[in-house]
C-alpha positions as CSV (number, residue, x, y, z in Angstrom):
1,X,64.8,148.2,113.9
2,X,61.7,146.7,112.6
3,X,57.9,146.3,113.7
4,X,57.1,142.9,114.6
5,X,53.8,141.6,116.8
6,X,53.1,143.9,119.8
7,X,56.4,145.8,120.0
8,X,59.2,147.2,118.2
9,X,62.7,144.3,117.6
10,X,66.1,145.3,117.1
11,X,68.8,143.8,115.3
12,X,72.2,143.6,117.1
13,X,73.4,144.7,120.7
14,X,76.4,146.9,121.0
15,X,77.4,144.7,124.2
16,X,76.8,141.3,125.6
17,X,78.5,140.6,128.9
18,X,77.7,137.8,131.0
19,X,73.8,138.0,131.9
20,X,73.5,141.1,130.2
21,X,72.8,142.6,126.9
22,X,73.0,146.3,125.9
23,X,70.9,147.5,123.1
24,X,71.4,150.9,121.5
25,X,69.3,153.2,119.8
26,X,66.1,152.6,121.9
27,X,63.3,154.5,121.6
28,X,60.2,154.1,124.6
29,X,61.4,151.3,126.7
30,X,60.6,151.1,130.2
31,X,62.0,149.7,133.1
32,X,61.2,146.0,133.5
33,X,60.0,145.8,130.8
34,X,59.7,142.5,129.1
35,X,61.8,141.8,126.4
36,X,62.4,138.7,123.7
37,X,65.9,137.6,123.0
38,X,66.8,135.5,120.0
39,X,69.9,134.5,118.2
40,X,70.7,132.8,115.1
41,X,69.5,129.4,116.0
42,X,66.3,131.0,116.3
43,X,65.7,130.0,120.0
44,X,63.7,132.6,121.9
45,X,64.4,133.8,125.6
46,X,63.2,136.0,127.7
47,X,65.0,139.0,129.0
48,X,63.9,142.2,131.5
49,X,64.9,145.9,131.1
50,X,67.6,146.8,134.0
51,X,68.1,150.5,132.6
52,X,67.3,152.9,130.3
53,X,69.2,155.8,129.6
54,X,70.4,157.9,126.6
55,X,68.4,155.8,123.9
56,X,70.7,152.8,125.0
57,X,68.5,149.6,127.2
58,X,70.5,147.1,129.5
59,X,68.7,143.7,129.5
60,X,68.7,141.2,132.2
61,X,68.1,137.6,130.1
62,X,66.9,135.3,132.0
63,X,68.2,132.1,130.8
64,X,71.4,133.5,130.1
65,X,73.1,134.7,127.0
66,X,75.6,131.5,126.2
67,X,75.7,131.2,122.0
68,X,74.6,135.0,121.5
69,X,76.3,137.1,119.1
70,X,75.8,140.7,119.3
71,X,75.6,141.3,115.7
72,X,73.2,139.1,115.0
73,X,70.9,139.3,118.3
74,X,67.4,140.3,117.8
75,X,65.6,141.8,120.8
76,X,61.9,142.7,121.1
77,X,60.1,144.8,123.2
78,X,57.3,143.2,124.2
79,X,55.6,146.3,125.9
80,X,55.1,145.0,129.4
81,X,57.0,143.5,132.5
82,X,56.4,139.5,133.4
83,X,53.3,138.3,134.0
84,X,52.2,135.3,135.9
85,X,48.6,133.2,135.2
86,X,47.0,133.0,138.5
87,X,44.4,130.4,139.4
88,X,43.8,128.5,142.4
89,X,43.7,125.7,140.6
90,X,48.0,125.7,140.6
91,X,47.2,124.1,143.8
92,X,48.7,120.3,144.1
93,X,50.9,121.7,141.1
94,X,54.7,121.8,140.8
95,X,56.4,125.4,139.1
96,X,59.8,126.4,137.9
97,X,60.6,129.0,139.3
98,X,59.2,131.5,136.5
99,X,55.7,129.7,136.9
100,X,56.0,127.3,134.0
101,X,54.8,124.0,134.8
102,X,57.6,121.7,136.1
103,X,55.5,118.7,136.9
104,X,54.2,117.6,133.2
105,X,51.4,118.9,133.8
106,X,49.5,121.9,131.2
107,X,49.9,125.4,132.1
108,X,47.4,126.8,134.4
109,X,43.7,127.9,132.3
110,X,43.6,131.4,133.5
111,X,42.7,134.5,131.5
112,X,44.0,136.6,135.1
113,X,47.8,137.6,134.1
114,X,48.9,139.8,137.0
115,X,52.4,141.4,137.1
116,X,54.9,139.6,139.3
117,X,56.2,142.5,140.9
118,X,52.7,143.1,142.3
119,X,50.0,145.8,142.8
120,X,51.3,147.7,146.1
121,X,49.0,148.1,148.9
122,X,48.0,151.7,150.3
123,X,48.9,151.3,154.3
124,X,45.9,152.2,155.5
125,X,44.2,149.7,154.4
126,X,46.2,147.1,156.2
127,X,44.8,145.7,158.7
128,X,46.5,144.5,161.7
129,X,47.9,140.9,162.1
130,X,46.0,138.7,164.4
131,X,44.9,135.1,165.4
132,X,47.7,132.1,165.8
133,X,48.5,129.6,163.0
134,X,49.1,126.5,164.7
135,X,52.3,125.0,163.4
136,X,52.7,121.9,165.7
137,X,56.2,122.5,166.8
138,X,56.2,123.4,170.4
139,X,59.1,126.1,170.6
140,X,57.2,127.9,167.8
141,X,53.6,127.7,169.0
142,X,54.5,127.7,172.8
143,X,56.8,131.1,172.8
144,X,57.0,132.2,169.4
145,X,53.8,132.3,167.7
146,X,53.2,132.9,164.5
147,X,50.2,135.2,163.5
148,X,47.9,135.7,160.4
149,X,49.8,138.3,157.9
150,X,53.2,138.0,160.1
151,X,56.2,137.8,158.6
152,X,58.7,135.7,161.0
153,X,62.1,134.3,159.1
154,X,63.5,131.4,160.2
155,X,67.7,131.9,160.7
156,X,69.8,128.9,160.4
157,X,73.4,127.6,159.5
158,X,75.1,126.0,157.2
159,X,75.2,121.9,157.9
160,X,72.1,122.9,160.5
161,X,68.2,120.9,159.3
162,X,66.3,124.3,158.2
163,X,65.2,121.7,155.4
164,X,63.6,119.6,157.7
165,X,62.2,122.4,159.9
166,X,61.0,123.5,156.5
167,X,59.5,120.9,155.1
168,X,57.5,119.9,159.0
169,X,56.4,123.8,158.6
170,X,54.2,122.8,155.3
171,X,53.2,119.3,156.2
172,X,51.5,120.8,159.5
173,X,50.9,124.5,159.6
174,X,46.8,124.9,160.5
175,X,44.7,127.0,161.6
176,X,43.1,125.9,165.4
177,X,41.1,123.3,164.7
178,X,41.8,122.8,161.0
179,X,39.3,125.5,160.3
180,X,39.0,125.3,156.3
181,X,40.5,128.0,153.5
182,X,44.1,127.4,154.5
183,X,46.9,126.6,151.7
184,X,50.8,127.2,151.2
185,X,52.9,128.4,148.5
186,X,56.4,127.5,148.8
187,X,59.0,128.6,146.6
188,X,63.0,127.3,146.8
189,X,65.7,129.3,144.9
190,X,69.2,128.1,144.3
191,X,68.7,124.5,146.0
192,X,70.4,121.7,144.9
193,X,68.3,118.7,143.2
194,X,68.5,116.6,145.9
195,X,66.7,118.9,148.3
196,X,64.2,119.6,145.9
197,X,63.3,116.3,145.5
198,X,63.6,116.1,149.2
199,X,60.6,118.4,149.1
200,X,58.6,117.0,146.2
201,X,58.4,113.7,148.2
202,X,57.8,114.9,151.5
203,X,55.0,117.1,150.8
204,X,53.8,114.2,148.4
205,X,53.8,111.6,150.4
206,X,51.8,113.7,153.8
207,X,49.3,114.8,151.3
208,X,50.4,118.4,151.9
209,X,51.1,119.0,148.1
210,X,47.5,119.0,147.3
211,X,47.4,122.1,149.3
212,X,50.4,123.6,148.5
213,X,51.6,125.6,144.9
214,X,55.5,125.1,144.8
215,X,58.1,126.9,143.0
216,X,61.6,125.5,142.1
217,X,64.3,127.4,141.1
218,X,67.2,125.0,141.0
219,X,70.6,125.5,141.5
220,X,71.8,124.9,137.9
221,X,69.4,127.3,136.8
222,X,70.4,130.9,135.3
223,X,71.2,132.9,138.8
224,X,68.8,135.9,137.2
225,X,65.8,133.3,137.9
226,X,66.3,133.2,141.3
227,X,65.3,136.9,141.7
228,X,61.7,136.3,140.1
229,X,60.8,133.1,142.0
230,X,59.8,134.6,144.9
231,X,58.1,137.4,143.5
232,X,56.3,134.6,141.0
233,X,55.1,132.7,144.4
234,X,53.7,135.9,146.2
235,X,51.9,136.9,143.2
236,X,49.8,133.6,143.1
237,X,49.7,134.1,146.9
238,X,48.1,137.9,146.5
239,X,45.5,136.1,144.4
240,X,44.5,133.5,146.4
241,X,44.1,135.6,149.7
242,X,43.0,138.6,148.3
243,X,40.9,137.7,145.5
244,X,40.0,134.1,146.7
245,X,39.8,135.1,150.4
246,X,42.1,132.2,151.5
247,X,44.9,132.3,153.9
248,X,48.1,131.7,152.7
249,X,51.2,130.5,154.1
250,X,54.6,131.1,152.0
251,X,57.5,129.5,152.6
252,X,60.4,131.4,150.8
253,X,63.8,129.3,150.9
254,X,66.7,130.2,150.8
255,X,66.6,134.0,150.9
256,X,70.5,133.9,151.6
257,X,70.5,132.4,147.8
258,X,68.3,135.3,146.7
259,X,70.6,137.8,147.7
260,X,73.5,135.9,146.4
261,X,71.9,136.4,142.7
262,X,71.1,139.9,143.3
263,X,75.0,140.4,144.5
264,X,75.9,138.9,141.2
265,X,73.5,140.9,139.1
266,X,75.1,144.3,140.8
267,X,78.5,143.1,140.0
268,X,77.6,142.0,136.0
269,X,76.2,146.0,136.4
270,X,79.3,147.3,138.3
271,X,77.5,148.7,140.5
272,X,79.2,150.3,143.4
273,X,79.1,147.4,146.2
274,X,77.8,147.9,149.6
275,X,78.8,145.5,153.1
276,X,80.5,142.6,151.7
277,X,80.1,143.4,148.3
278,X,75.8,143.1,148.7
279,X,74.1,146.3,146.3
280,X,73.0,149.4,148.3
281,X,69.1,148.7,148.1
282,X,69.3,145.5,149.4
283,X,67.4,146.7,151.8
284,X,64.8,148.1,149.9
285,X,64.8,145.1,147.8
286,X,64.1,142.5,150.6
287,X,61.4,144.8,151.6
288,X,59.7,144.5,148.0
289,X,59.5,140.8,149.0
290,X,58.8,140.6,152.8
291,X,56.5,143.5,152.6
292,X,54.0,141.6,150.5
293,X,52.9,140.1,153.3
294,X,49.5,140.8,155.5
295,X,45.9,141.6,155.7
296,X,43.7,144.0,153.8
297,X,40.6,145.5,154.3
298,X,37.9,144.4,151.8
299,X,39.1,140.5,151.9
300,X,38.8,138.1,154.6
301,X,42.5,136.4,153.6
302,X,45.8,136.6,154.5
303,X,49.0,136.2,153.6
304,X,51.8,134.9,156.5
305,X,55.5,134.4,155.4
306,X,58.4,132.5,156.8
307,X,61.8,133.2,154.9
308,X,64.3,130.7,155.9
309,X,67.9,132.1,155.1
310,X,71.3,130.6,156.0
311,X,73.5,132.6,157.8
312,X,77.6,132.6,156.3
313,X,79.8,131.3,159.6
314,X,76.4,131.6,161.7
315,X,76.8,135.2,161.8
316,X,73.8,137.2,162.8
317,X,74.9,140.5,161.6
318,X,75.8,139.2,158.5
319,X,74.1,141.9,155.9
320,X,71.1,139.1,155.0
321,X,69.8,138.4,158.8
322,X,70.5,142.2,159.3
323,X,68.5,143.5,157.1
324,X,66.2,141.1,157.4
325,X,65.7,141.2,161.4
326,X,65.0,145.1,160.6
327,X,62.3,144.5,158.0
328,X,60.0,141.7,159.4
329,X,58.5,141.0,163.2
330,X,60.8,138.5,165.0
331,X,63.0,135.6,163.8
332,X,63.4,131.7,165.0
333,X,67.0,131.2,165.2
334,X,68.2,127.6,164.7
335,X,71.2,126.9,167.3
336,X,73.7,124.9,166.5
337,X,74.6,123.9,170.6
338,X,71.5,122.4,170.8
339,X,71.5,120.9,167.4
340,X,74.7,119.1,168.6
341,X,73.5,117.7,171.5
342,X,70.7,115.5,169.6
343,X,67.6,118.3,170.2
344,X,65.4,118.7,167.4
345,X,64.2,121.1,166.2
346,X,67.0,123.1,167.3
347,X,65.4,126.4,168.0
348,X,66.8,128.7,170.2
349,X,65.3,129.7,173.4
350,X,66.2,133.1,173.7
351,X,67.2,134.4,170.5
352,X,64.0,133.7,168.7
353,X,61.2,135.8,169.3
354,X,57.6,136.6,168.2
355,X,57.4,140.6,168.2
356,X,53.4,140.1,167.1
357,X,52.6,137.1,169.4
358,X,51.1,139.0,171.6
359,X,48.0,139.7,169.5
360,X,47.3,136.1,168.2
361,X,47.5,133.7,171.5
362,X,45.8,134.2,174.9
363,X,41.8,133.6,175.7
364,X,40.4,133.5,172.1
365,X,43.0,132.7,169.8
366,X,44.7,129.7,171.9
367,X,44.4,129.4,175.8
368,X,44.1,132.2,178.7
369,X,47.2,131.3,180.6
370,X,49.4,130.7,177.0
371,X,50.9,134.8,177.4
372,X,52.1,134.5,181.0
373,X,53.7,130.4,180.2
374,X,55.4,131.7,177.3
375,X,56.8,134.7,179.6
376,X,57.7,132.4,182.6
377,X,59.5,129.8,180.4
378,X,61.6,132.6,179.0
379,X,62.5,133.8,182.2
380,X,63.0,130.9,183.8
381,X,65.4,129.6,180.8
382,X,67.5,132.7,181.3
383,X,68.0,132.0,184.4
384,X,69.0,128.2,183.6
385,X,71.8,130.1,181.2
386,X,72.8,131.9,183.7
387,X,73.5,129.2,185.7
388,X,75.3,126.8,183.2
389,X,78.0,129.3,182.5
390,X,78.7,129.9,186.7
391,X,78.2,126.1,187.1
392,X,81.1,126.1,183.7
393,X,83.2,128.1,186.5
394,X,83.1,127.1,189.5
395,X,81.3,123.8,189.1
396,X,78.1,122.2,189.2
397,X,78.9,120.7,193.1
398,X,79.6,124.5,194.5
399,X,76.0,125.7,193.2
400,X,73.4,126.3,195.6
401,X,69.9,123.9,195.8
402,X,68.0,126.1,194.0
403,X,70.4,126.8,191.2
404,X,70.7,123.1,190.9
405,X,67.0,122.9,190.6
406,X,67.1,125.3,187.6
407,X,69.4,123.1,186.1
408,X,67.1,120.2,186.1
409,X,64.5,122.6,184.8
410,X,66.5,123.1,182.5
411,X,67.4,119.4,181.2
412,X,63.3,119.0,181.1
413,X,62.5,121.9,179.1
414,X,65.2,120.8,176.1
415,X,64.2,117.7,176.4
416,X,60.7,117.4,177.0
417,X,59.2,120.9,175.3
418,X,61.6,121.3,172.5
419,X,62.5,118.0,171.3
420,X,60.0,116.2,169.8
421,X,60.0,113.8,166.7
422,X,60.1,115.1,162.8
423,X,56.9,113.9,161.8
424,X,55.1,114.5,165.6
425,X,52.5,117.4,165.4
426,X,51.6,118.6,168.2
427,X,48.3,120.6,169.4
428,X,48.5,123.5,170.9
429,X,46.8,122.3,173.6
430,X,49.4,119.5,174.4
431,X,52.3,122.7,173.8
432,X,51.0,124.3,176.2
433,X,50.5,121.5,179.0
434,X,53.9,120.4,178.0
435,X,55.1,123.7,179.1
436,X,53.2,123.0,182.7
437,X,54.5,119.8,183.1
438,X,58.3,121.4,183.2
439,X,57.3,124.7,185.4
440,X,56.0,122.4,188.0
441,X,60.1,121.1,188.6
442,X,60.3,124.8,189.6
443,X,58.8,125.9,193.4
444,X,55.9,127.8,192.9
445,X,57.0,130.7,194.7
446,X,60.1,131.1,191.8
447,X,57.5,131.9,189.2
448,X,56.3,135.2,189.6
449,X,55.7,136.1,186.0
450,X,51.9,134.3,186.1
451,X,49.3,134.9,188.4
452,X,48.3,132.8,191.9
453,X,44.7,132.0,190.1
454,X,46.4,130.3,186.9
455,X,48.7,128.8,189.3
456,X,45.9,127.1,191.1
457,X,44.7,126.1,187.5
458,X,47.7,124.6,186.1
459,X,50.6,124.7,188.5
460,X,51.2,120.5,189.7
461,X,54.1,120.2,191.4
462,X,55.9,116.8,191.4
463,X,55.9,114.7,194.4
464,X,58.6,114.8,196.7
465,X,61.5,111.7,196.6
C-alpha cells in the first residue's frame, strides 16, 4: 500500500472475477466510492466500491477487467463516489453514457461536480404535480395526460415501435403554447448502434437536439455502464430544473436493459436471486431512479420522466413492469393488436392510464370539457370491447342496432383519434375536437358521463343517410 495523489493505492487484488475486483487489507473505504484501476500497461479505469467488509473492498470496474492481473493490479482510492460536471450548456451535446463527451466535442466548463447518485429530497418539500405537457400524440394528451413532475412509463414489446414513439416524444413534447424554459434529457442504455444513430439523426434533423442533452450507453459497452447512465442523465436534469429553474423532460430507454445489468451484477456478486433470477432490491433500486422525479419548493422547475421498458413475451407481470407499475403514476401500454392492424401509435385504450391526469387538464391547464371526453371515450370504448368479443360469438349480423353503432364508433375512434402520422403533432386543441368528432357517431342520450351544457357545446351529431 502506498500514498499516491488524494487517496491511498494498493498493489494486487486477492480476486478478479468477471466485472469484479476484490482488494484486501483495506483500511477507510466507503461504499461507492470511486476507485482507479490500473494494470501493467498502465491504462487507467475507473471502478466503484460494491462492499466493504472485514478490511477486504469488492470493486465494480466499469469498463471491465479484461488484461488484469491480480498480482500486479494497482487500485486507488480516490475518496469520493462519481461525479458528473453539470452545465446547461450540455444542451445540443451528445454523452456516453458516464457523461464524457461522445460527439467530439470538449467536456462541459463547469466547476459544479454533483454526485450522480443525487442529493435526496425531504418529502415535504415536494410539491404536487400539476399542469399538462402537451405531447402531440392524441391517445396521450386526449386520455392520458402527462403532468409536470409525473412519472408515466411507456410499456411495450419486443418487435413493437417504442423507438418511434420515443423519438416523436422528444421531437414534440411542449408546454401549451410553447411557453419557453422547456428541455429534455434522454438517456438510452444497452441499445444497439443502429438505434442510436436512429436517434442522433432524428432529433438532429427536427432541431430537437439543440434542446435536448443525450446519453448513450451502447450495447457493446461494459454492462456495469448501463447502471450509471441514468443516474448521470437525472443528475444534469436535477440541475437544470432545480438550480436553473427549467422543466425537464427525461426520456429513460430501455429500463428492461437496466435491470438486465443490475441482474448480472447480482449474479457476478452471488447474490441470492429474487423472481426470475432479478436481485431482491430491485424494487428499491428502480425507486432510486423513478423517484428523482418531481417538483420542489424553492424552484419554479420540474422534472417529468417517461421510462420506456420492453416487456419479455409481452408479459405485464413480468418483475420489470411490476415493479415498475407500483413505483410510478400510470403506464401507456403499447398493444400489439392494434399495432398489427396498421394503427400507429399503438397505444392501448384501456390498459394505459394517467393516475395524475386529473390535476393537469380541464379549465386552466387544457379545455373545460377535456375531463368528462376523456371519461366518455373510455367508457364508451369498453363498451366497443365488449361488443367485438359477443360479435366474435355469435356474429356481427345477430347484434342489435345499437351494438352495431358502437362498433362503428369504434372503427372511428382507432382510426381517426389514435392513428395519426409519425411526424404529425397535434394540438391539444385539435385532440380534443378529434375526440368530438367520434362521440357524435354515438346518440346523445348513450353518453351519460358529460354534462347536457357541454353537450350543447360540443356534441354534433352526423346527419342522417
Amino acid at each position: 500500500m502506498t500514498a499516491r495523489g488524494n487517496g491511498l493505492e494498493y498493489v494486487g487484488a486477492a480476486k478478479v472475477e468477471g466485472p469484479l475486483v476484490v482488494v484486501e487489507r483495506v483500511r477507510d473505504a466507503g461504499y461507492d466510492e470511486l476507485v482507479e484501476i490500473s494494470g501493467p500497461a498502465g491504462a487507467r479505469r475507473l471502478g466503484r466500491v460494491l462492499d466493504v467488509s472485514d478490511e477486504r473492498a469488492v470493486v465494480q470496474v466499469i469498463e471491465g477487467t479484461e488484461g488484469l492481473c491480480g498480482a500486479t493490479l494497482r487500485a486507488r482510492f480516490l475518496g469520493e463516489s462519481l461525479r458528473l460536471p453539470v452545465s446547461g450548456e450540455m444542451l445540443g451535446r451528445v454523452f456516453d453514457g458516464l457523461g464524457r463527451p461522445a460527439d467530439g466535442g470538449p467536456p462541459p466548463l463547469s466547476g459544479d461536480r454533483r454526485d450522480v447518485n443525487g442529493a435526496p429530497i425531504n418529502p415535504v418539500a415536494r410539491r404536487y404535480p400539476r399542469e399538462f405537457i402537451q405531447t402531440g400524440i392524441s391517445a396521450i394528451d386526449g386520455m392520458n395526460a402527462l403532468v409536470r413532475g409525473q412519472k408515466l412509463p411507456v410499456f411495450s414489446g419486443n418487435g413493437l415501435p417504442h423507438d418511434r414513439v420515443c423519438a416523436q416524444l422528444v421531437r414534440q413534447a411542449k408546454l401549451p403554447g410553447g411557453g419557453p424554459g422547456f428541455c429534455i434529457v434522454f438517456a438510452a442504455m444497452g441499445v444497439k448502434r443502429d438505434v442510436a444513430d436512429f436517434f442522433i439523426r432524428d432529433f438532429a434533423a427536427s432541431g430537437a437536439l439543440a434542446r435536448t442533452a443525450v446519453f448513450l450507453s451502447l450495447a457493446d459497452a461494459p454492462g456495469v455502464e448501463r447502471l450509471l447512465t441514468p443516474r448521470a442523465a437525472l443528475t444534469l436534469a436535477e440541475h437544470l430544473a432545480f438550480d436553473l429553474g427549467r422543466h425537464v423532460l427525461v426520456v429513460l430507454t430501455d429500463m428492461t436493459n437496466y435491470c438486465e445489468g443490475l441482474r448480472e451484477m447480482g449474479t457476478a456478486r452471488g447474490e441470492i436471486p429474487g423472481r426470475k433470477g432479478y436481485p431482491g432490491y430491485l424494487y428499491s433500486d428502480l425507486a432510486s431512479i423513478y423517484e428523482r422525479a418531481g417538483r420542489v419548493d424553492g424552484s419554479p422547475g420540474s422534472i417529468t420522466q417517461t421510462a420506456i421498458l420492453t416487456m419479455p413475451s409481452d408479459d405485464i407481470s413480468h418483475p420489470v413492469p411490476d415493479l415498475t407499475g407500483y413505483i410510478t403514476e400510470g403506464q401507456i401500454v403499447l398493444d400489439r393488436e392494434l399495432a398489427q392492424r396498421g394503427v400507429y401509435p399503438p397505444i392501448a385504450g384501456l390498459p394505459s392510464l394517467s393516475r395524475l391526469m386529473k390535476d393537469g387538464v380541464g379549465e386552466g391547464y387544457t379545455r373545460a370539457d377535456h375531463p368528462s371526453l376523456a371519461s366518455q371515450l373510455f367508457a364508451c370504448y369498453a363498451y366497443v370491447k365488449r361488443v367485438r368479443a359477443l360479435a366474435d360469438i355469435i356474429g356481427e349480423e345477430e347484434l342489435s342496432a345499437a351494438d352495431k353503432v358502437y362498433l362503428r364508433f369504434g372503427e372511428a375512434f382507432e382510426k381517426k383519434f389514435l392513428t395519426q402520422g409519425e411526424r404529425e403533432d397535434r394540438p391539444i386543441e385539435r385532440t380534443l375536437d378529434l375526440g368530438w368528432e367520434t362521440l357524435s357517431l354515438l346518440p346523445r342520450e348513450e353518453l351519460r358521463r358529460v354534462s347536457a351544457e357541454t353537450l350543447d357545446r360540443h356534441y354534433r351529431p352526423a346527419p342522417e343517410g
